[in-house]
N, C-alpha and C positions, 0 to 999 in steps of 0.2 A: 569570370574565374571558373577555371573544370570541376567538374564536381568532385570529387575525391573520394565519395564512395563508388559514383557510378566508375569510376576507375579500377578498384578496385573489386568491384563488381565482376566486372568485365573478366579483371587480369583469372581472379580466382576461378572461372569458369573456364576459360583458356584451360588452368594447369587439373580443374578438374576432369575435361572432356579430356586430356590426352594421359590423364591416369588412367581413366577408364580402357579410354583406347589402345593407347600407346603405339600408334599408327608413326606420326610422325619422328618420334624418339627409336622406333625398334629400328625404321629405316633408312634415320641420319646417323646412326651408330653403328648397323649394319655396312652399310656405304665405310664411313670412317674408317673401320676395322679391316674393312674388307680393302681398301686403298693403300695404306700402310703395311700391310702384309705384301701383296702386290709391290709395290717400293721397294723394302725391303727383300727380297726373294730377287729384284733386279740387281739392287745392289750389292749386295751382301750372298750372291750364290756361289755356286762355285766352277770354276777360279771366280772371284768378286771382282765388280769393274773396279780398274783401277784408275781411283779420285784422289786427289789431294784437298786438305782439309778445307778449303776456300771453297773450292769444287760441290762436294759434299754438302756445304753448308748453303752455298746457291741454287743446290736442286730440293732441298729440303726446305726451304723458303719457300721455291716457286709448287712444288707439293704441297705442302701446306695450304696456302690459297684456293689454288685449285679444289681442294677437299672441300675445305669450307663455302666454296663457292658451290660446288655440286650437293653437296649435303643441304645446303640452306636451301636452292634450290626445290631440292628432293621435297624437302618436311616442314620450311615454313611458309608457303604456299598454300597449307591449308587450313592456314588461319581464316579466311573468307570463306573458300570453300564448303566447307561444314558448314555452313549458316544457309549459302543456297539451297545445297543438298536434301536440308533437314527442315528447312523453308519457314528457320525460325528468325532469317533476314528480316521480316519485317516486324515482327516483334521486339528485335533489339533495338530498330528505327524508334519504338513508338515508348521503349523503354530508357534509351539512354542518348545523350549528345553523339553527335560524330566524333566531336577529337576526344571524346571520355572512350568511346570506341575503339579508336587507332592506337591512340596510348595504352589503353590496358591490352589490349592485341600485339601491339609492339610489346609491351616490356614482357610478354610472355615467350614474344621471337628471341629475344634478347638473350632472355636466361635459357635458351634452348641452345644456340648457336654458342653462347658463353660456356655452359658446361659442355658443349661437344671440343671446344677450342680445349679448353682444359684437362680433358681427356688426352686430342686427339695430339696436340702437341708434343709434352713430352713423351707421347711415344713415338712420333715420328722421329723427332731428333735423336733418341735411343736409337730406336732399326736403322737408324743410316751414319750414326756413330758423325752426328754433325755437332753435339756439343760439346765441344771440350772448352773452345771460348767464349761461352755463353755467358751476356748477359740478361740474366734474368731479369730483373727490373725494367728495361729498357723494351724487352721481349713482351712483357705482361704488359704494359703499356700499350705497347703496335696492337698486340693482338688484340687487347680489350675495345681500343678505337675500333678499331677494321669492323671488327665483331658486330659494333653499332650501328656502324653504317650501312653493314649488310643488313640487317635485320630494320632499319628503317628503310631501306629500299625495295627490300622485297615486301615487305610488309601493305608498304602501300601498291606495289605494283600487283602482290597477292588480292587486292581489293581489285583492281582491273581486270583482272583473267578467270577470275573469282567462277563465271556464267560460262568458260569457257569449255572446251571439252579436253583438249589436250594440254591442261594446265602447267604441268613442270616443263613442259617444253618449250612454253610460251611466255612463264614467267622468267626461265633463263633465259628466253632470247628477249627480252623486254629490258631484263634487268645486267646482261652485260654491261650494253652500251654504258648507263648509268656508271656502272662501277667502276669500269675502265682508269677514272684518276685514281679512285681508290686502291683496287690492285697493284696498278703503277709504286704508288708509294708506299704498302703498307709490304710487299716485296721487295723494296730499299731497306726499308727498314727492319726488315725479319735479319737482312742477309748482315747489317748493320749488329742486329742485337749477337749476332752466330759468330761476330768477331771477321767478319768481309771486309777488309779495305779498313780496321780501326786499331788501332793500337792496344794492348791489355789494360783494362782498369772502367772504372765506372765513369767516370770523366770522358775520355777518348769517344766513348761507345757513342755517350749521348751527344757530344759535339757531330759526330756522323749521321746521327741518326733524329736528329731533332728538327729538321725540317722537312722528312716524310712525318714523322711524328704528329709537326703542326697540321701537317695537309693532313692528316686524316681527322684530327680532333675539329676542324674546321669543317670538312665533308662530312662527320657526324650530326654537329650543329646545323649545316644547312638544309642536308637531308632531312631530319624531324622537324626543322621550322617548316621545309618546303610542304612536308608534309602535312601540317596540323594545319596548313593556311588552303591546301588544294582537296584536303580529304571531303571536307564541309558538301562540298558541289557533287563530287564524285558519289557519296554516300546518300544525299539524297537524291540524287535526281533521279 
C-alpha cells in the first residue's frame, strides 16, 4: 500500500515550490491568455470571419486542446526537472517510494492543468461567442478526463526528458504521439458538449457525447495504472 503521507509529502512540496516560484503557473497562464486573445482577435476582428454556430463551436473545441496541450506542455514538465537541476533527485530516492513520487507529482499536474481548463475555458468559448448550446455538465466532464490524462502522461513522460536539455520540446514530441486517442476524443466530445451534431437538452448531449466520454475516462485509467506500474524502473535505475 502507498504511503499516504509520503504522498502527501510530495504533492505539498509540488504546490510549495511553484508558490514560491511560480515559473510554471505564470507561463501556462501567460500561454492561455495569450492564445485566446489571439483566437479571438481572428475571429471576432473586423469584418469577423464569418462562422456559423456549429462552425464556431468546432474551432473552439479544437482551440481548446490545442491550449491545453501546449500549456501542459510548457509548465508540467517541470515537475522532474527541478529535482535534477537542484540535485535534490536523489534525496527524494532515498526519502520516498516511486509511485508515492509520481502520484504526489501527478496530482500537483493535475490541479495545474485543471485550474488552467477552468480558467481557460469559459473564456474561450466567450471570445469566440461558441456557447449558446452549451452543455455544461457534459463539458466539465470531457474536460476534467482529458485534463487527467494529460497530466498523467506528461507527468511520467516529464520523468524521462527530465536530464534533458531541450525539455518542452521534447516532452511534447514524446508526449503527442501518447495523446493522440486522447485528443481524438476529447474533441468529439468538446464539440458534442457546444451543442455539434446533438439535439438541445441534457439527454441528447450525452447520448452524443458519451462514448468519447468513456474513451477518455478509460485513457485516464490506463494512463496512471501504466504509469504507477513503469515509473518503479524508470525512477530507479
Amino acid at each position: 500500500m502507498w504511503g499516504v503521507r509520503e504522498i502527501h509529502a510530495v504533492f505539498l512540496k509540488e504546490l510549495r515550490t511553484e508558490w514560491r516560484t511560480k515559473v510554471a503557473l505564470s507561463s501556462t497562464a501567460l500561454f492561455a491568455i495569450g492564445g485566446v486573445t489571439l483566437a479571438a482577435l481572428a475571429l471576432r476582428g473586423n469584418p469577423p470571419l464569418a462562422l456559423d454556430d456549429p462552425s464556431r463551436a468546432s474551432v473552439a473545441a479544437g482551440l481548446l486542446w490545442i491550449l491545453l496541450f501546449f500549456t501542459g506542455a510548457t509548465g508540467l514538465g517541470r515537475a522532474f526537472a527541478l529535482e535534477e537541476e537542484r540535485g535534490t533527485a536523489l534525496a527524494l530516492r532515498l526519502t520516498a517510494r516511486a509511485s508515492a513520487v509520481w502520484i504526489g507529482k501527478f496530482l500537483a499536474n493535475a490541479l495545474l492543468i485543471l485550474g488552467l481548463a477552468i480558467i481557460a475555458t469559459p473564456m474561450l468559448i466567450t471570445a469566440l461567442d461558441a456557447g449558446r448550446n452549451v452543455n455544461a455538465l457534459l463539458l466539465t466532464c470531457v474536460v476534467a478526463s482529458g485534463c487527467i490524462g494529460i497530466a498523467a502522461t506528461m507527468t511520467f513522460a516529464g520523468a524521462l526528458v527530465a536530464q534533458a536539455s531541450a525539455k518542452s520540446g521534447l516532452l511534447a514530441t514524446l508526449s503527442l504521439p501518447a495523446l493522440a486517442p486522447l485528443f481524438v476524443a476529447a474533441i468529439h466530445g468538446t464539440r458534442a458538449a457546444l451543442g455539434v451534431g446533438t439535439r438541445l437538452g441534457i439527454a441528447p448531449a450525452f447520448q452524443t457525447g458519451m462514448g468519447d466520454l468513456q474513451v477518455l475516462a478509460s485513457y485516464a485509467v490506463i494512463s496512471v495504472t501504466a504509469a504507477l506500474m513503469l515509473f518503479d524502473y524508470l525512477w530507479n535505475d
